[in-house]
C-alpha positions as CSV (number, residue, x, y, z in Angstrom):
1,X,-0.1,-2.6,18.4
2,X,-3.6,-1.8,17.3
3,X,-3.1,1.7,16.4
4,X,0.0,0.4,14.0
5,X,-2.5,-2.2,12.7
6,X,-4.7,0.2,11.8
7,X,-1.9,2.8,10.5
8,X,-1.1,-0.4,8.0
9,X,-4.7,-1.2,7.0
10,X,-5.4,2.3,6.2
11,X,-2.0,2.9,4.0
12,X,-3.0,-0.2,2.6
13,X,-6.2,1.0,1.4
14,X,-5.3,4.4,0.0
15,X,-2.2,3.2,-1.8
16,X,-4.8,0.7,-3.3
17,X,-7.1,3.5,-4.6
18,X,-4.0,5.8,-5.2
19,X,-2.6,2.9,-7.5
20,X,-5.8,2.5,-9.5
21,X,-5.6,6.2,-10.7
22,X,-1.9,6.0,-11.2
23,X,-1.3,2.7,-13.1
24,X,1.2,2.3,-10.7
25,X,2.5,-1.2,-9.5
26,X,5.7,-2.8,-8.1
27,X,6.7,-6.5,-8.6
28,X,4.8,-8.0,-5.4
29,X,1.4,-5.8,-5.7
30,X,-1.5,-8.4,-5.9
31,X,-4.5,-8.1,-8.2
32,X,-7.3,-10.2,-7.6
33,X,-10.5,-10.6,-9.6
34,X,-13.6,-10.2,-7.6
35,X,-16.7,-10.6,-10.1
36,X,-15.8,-9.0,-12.6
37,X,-14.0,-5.9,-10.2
38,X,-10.4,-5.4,-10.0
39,X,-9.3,-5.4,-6.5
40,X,-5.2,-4.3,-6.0
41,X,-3.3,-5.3,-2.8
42,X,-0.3,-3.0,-3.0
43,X,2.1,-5.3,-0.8
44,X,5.6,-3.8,-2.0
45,X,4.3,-0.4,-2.2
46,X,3.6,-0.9,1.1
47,X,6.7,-1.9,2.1
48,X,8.4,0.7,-0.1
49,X,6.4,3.4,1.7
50,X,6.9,2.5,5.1
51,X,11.1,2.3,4.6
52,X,10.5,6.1,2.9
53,X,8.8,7.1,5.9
54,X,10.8,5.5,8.5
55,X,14.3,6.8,6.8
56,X,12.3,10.1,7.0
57,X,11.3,10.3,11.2
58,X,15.3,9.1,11.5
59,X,16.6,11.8,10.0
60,X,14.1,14.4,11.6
């Protein structure tokens, strides 16, 4: 359970820096203010990413 919990946080994380460089975002991906910093929460691209993966090990 932990190590999924941390496999989440982490995908989390990235796909937050990776969607700063991008301009990417899905309906459902957060943005929140922070003084004056922009701080993204890519919820659906989360989601999105984990379905890809999954239908990936399924077929493999």
């Amino acid at each position: 359970m932990v190590k999924w919990l941390v496999t989440v946080v982490v995908l989390v994380i990235l796909l937050s820096l990776i969607s700063q460089r991008l301009r990417f975002r899905m309906p459902g991906d957060f943005v929140v203010p922070v003084r004056g910093r922009m701080y993204y929460i890519p919820i659906a691209s989360t989601v999105v990413l984990s379905l890809l993966v999954w239908a990936i090990t399924k077929l493999i």
